[in-house]
C-alpha positions as CSV (number, residue, x, y, z in Angstrom):
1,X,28.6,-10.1,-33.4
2,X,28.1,-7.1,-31.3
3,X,26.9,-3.7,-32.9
4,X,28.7,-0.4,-32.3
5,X,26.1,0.8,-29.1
6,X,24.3,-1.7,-26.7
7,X,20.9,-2.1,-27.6
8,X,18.5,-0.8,-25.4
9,X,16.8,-3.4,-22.8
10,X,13.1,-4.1,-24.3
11,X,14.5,-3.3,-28.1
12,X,13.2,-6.1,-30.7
13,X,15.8,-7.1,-32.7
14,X,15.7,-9.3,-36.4
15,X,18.4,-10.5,-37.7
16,X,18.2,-11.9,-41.4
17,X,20.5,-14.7,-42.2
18,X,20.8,-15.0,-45.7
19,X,23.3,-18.0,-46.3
20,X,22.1,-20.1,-48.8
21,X,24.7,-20.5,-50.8
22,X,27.4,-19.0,-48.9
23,X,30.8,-20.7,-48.5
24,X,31.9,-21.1,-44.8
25,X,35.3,-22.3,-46.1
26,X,36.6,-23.8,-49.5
27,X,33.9,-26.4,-50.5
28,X,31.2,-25.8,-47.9
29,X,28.4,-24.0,-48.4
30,X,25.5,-22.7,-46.3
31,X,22.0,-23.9,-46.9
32,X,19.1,-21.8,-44.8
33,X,17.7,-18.4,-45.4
34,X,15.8,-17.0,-42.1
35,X,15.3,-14.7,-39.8
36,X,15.5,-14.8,-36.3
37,X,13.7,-12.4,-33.8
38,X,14.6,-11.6,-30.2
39,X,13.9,-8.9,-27.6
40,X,16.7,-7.5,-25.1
41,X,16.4,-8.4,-21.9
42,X,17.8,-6.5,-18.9
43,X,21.0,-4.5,-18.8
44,X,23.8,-6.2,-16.5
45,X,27.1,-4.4,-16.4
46,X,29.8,-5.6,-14.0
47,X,32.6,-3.6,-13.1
48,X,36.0,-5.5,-11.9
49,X,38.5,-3.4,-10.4
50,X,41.8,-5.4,-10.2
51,X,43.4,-2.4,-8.3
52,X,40.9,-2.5,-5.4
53,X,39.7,-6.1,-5.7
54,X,36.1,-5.0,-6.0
55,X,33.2,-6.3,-8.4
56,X,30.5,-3.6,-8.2
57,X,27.4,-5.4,-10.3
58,X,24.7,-3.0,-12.0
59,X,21.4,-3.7,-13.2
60,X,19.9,-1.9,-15.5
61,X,22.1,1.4,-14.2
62,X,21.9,0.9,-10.6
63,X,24.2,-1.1,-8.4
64,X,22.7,-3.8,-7.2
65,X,26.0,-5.6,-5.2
66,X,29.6,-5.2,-4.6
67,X,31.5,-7.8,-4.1
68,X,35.1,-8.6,-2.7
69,X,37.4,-10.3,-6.0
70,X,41.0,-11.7,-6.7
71,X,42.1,-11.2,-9.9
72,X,45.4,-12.1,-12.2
73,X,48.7,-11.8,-9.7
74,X,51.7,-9.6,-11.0
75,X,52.9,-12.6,-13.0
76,X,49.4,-14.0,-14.6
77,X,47.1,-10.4,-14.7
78,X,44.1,-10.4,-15.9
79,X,43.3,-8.9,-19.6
80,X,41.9,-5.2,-19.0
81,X,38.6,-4.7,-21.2
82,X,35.2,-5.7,-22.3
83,X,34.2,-9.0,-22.0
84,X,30.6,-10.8,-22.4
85,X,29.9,-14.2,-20.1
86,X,29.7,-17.0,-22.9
87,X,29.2,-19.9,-21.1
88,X,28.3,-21.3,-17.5
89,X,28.8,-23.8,-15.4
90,X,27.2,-24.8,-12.2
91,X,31.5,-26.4,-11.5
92,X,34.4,-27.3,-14.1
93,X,37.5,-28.9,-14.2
94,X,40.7,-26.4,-14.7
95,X,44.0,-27.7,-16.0
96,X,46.7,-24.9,-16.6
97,X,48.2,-27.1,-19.4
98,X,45.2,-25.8,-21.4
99,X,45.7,-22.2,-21.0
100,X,49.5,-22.7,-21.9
101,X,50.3,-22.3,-18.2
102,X,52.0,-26.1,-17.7
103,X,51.5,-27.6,-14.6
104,X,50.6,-24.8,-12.6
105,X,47.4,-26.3,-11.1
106,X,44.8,-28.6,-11.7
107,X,41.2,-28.2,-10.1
108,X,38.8,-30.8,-10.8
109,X,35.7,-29.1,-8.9
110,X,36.0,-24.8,-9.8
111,X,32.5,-23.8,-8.9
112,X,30.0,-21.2,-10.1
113,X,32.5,-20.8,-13.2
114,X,31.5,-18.3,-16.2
115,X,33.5,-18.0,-19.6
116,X,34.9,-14.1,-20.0
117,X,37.3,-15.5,-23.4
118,X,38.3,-18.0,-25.5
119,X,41.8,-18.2,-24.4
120,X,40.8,-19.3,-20.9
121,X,39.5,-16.2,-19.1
122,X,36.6,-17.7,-16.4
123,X,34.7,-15.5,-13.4
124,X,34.5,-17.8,-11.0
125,X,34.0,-19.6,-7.4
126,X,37.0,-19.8,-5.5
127,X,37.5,-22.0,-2.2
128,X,41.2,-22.2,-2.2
129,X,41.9,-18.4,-1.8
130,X,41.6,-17.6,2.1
131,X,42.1,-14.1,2.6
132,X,42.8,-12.5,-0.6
133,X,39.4,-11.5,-1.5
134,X,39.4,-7.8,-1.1
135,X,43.0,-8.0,-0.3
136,X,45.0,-9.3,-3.0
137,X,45.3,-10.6,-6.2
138,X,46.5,-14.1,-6.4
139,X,44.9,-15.9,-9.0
140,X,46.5,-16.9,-12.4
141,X,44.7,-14.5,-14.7
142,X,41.2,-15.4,-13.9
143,X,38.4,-12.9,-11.4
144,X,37.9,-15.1,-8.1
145,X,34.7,-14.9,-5.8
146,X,34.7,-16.3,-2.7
147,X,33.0,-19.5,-2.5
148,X,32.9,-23.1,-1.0
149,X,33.6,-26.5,-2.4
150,X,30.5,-28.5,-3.6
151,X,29.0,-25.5,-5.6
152,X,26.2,-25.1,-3.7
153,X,23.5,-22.5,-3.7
154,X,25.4,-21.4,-0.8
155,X,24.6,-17.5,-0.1
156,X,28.7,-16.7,-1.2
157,X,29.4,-14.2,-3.4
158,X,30.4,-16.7,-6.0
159,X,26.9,-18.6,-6.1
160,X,25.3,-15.1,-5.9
161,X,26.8,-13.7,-9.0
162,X,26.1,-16.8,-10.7
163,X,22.2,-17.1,-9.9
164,X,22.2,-13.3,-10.7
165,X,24.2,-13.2,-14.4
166,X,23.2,-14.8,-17.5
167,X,25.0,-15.8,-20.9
168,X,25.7,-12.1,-22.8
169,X,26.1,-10.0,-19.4
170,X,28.8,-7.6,-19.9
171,X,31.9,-8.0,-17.1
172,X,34.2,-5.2,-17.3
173,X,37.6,-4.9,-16.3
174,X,39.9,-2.2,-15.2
175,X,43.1,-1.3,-13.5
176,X,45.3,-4.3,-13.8
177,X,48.6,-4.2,-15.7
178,X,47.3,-6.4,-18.6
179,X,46.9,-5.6,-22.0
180,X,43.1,-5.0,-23.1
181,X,41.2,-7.2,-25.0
């Protein structure tokens, strides 16, 4: 769920979930009736631009870092768009036969990685990369930051973005010869 404008940072929000009773799908129904209540925290908008391989990271409307980035090369680009960081992981394994891509790699140890989508879409640590950071996209679709192996707290631009985001930070994306999403 997302509503039409951002909420403002500090905004209470209630949301009353009436489902008792409801059916999910055939045959199951929903048994609670509650409310939950939560307060917005700060605003983080991060702005990829796959044209000039630069992340510029703003925090509650001023920009607080830019960093260097890879994204999606001519063959695998990166969706254009709006997407929200969904989950995190400190490092992840990724297999291309998941994503539909066969056996186009296999990393067991992708650090400081963050979910953009649900077809595979991750921000996240890159070792393997050399040179293109700032230079060049090269990746297969994801947004690279430059990083080392281990996932360490490491002062990178990787583990910096991921000590600085949390789950439901916005991470935009523009210029890149995808589709948006």
């Amino acid at each position: 769920f997302r509503p039409e404008h951002y909420w403002k940072p500090g905004t209470k929000v209630t949301a009353k979930l009436d489902l008792d009773g409801v059916e999910g799908r055939p045959g199951v129904y929903g048994t609670q009736a509650k409310s939950v209540t939560f307060t917005i925290g700060r605003a983080q908008v991060s702005t990829v631009d796959a044209k000039t391989h630069k992340m510029k990271v703003e925090r509650d409307g001023k920009v607080i870092k830019t960093l260097p980035i890879t994204a999606g090369e001519p063959r695998y680009t990166t969706y254009n768009g709006q997407m929200v960081i969904s989950e995190k992981h400190r490092e992840i394994r990724m297999d291309s036969r998941t994503v539909g891509l066969g056996g186009a790699y296999d990393i067991k140890d992708v650090p400081h990685a963050m979910r953009l989508s649900t077809s595979g879409t991750f921000i996240h640590g890159n070792y393997w990369a050399g040179g293109a950071f700032g230079n060049a996209n090269v990746s297969h679709g994801c947004v690279g930051l430059k990083d080392v192996k281990g996932a360490y707290d490491n002062g990178q631009p990787a583990a910096w973005f991921y000590n600085n985001s949390l789950i439901g930070d916005l991470v935009m994306v523009k210029n890149s010869r995808d589709k948006v999403i």
